[in-house]
C-alpha distance (Angstrom), angle and dihedral (degrees) to the residues before:
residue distance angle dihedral
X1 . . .
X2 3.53 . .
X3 3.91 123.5 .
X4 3.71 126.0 -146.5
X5 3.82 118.7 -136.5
X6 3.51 98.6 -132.3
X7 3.64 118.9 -122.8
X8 4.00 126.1 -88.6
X9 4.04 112.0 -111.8
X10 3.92 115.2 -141.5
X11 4.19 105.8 -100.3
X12 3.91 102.0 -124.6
X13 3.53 130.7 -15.3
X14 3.92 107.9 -73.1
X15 3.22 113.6 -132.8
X16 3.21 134.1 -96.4
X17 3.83 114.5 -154.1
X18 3.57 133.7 56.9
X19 3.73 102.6 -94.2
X20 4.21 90.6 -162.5
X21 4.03 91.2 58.9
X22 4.06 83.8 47.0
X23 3.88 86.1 58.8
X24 3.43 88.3 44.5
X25 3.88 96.7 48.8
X26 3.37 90.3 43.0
X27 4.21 97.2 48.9
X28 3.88 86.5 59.9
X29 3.72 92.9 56.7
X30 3.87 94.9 53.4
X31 3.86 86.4 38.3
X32 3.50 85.4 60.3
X33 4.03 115.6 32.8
X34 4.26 94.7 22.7
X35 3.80 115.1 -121.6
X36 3.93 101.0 -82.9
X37 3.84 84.3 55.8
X38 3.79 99.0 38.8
X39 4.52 107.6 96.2
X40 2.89 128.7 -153.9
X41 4.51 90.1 -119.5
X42 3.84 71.2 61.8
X43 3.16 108.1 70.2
X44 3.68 93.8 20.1
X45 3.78 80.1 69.9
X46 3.81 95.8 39.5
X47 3.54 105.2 53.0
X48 4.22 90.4 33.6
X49 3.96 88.7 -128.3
X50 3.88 130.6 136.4
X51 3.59 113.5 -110.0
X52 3.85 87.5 -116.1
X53 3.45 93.3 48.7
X54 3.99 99.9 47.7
X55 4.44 85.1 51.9
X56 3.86 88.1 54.7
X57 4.14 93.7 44.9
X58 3.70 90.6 40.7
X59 3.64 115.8 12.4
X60 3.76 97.4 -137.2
X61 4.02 149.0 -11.5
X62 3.84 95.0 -87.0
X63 3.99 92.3 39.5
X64 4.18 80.8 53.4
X65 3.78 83.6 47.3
X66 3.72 98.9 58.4
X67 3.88 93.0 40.1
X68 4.03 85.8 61.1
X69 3.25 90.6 37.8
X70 3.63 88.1 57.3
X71 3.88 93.1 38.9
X72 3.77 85.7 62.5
X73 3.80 101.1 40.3
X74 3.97 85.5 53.8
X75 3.54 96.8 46.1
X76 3.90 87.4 53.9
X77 3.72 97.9 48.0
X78 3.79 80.1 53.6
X79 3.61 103.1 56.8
X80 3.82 90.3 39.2
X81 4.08 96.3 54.5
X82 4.04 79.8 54.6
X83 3.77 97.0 47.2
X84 4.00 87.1 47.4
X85 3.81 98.8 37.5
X86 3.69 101.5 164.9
X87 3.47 91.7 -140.1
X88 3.78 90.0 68.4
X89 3.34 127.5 81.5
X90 3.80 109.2 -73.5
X91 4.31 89.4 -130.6
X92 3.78 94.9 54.5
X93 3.88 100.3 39.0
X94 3.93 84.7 68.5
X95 3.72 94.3 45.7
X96 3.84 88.0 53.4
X97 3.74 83.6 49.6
X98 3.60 93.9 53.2
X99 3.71 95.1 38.3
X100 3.83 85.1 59.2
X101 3.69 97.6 56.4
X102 4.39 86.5 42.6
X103 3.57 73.1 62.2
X104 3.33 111.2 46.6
X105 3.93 91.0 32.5
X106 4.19 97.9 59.2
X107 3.74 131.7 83.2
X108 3.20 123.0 -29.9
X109 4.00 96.5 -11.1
X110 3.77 75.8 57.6
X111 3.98 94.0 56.8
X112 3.69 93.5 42.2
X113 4.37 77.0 60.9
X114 3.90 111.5 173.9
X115 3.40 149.4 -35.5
X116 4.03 101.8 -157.7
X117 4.23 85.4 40.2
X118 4.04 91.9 56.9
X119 3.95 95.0 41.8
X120 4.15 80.2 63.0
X121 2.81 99.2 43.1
X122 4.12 99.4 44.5
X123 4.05 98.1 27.0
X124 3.93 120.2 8.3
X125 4.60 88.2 83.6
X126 3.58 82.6 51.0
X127 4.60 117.5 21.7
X128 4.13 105.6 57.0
X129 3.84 80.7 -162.3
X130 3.47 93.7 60.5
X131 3.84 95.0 45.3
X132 3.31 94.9 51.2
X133 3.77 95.0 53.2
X134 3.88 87.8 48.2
X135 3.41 97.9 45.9
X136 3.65 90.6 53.1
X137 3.71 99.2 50.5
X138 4.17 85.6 46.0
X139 3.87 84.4 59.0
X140 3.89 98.1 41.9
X141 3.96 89.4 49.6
X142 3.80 87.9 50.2
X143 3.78 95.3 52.6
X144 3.56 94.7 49.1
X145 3.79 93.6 42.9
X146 3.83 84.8 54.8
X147 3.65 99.9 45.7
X148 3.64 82.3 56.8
X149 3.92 101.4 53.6
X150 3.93 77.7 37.9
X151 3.49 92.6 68.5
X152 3.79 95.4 38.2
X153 3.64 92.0 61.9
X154 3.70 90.7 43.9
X155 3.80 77.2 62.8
X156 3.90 105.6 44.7
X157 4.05 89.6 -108.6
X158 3.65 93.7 112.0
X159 3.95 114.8 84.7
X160 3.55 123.4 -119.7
X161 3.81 110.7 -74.8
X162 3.62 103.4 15.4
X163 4.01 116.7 122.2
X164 3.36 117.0 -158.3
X165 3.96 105.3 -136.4
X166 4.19 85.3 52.9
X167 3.14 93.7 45.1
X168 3.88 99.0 44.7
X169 3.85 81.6 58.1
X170 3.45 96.7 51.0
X171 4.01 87.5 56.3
X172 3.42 97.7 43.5
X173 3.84 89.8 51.3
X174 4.27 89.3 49.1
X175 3.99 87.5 47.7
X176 3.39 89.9 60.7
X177 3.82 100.2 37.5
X178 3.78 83.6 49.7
X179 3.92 90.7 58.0
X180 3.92 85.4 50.0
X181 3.69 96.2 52.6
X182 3.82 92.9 38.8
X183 4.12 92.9 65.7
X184 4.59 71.1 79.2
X185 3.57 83.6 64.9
X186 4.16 102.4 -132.1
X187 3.52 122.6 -155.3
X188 3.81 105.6 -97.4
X189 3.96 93.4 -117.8
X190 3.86 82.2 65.4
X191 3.56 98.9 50.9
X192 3.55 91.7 47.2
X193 3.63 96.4 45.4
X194 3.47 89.3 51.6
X195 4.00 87.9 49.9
X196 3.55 88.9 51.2
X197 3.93 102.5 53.9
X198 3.87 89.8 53.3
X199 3.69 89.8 49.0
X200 3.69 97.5 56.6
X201 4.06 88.2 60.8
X202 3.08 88.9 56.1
X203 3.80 102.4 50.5
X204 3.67 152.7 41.8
């Protein structure tokens, strides 16, 4: 008598969504309303998920939180190890840099201000999770702002005086002060001018 092995049943239901364009979804609602604000019929809507499927893919609203959070930290880090490709001259990675924030600092990108900026101000006195995360990315930006100027210098670009780990803080703290002020929405000549003038004490 033969006996059949019977057959293997799936574990779970796999899921059926893309869990990275959830993130995604769900990053531009807290971009846009802040966390207190930011329901959970919000992102419920937003990332097109049943509530009991977004608590299995993410646990809960704050764990959904730090994963955009994350998202947008990465996506940052990204764009910035482009800008200030060490392979590039030194000079016009930071320009890039700066051009970015111009960018991201004007009109209505200004307005829409930032994600990172708003978590610190709403949650980093009060969520260690969310301090750490912007602490961190503070730190990273700082190093790679440094190893830029650092590299500058190493060229003769850097004017007399200027060290690069101070002065990679003093950027990083205008950056974010210029994503502060942008939420105004300046005219991009005045970002840029402003960009400019802080530049030129920095280089030859």
């Amino acid at each position: 008598m033969s006996h059949q092995t019977p057959a293997q049943l799936p574990r779970g239901r796999p899921r059926s969504f893309d869990m990275e364009a959830a993130v995604e979804r769900a990053m531009g609602v807290f971009w846009s309303r802040g966390y207190h604000a930011t329901a959970l019929p919000d992102l419920l809507r937003a990332t097109k998920l049943s509530r009991g499927s977004l608590y299995a893919a993410f646990g809960d609203k704050h764990s959904l939180f730090l994963r955009a959070l994350d998202r947008y930290i990465a996506d940052a880090l990204t764009r910035m190890d482009i800008e200030l490709d060490p392979r590039s001259e030194p000079v016009d990675g930071l320009r890039a840099y700066l051009a970015g924030y111009v960018d991201r600092t004007s009109g209505a990108n200004g307005r829409r201000g930032c994600l990172l900026v708003a978590a610190a101000m709403e949650l980093a006195g009060q969520d260690s999770e969310v301090s750490r995360r912007i602490a961190s990315f503070f730190k990273a930006m700082e190093a790679r702002v440094a190893d830029t100027l650092s590299r500058a210098k190493a060229a003769g670009k850097l004017a007399d005086g200027v060290e690069p780990s101070s002065a990679a803080r003093i950027l990083v703290c205008f950056v974010e002060g210029l994503r502060v002020v942008g939420k105004t929405a300046p005219a991009r000549i005045t970002s840029q001018a402003t960009v400019d003038a802080l530049l030129d004490r920095f280089i030859k």
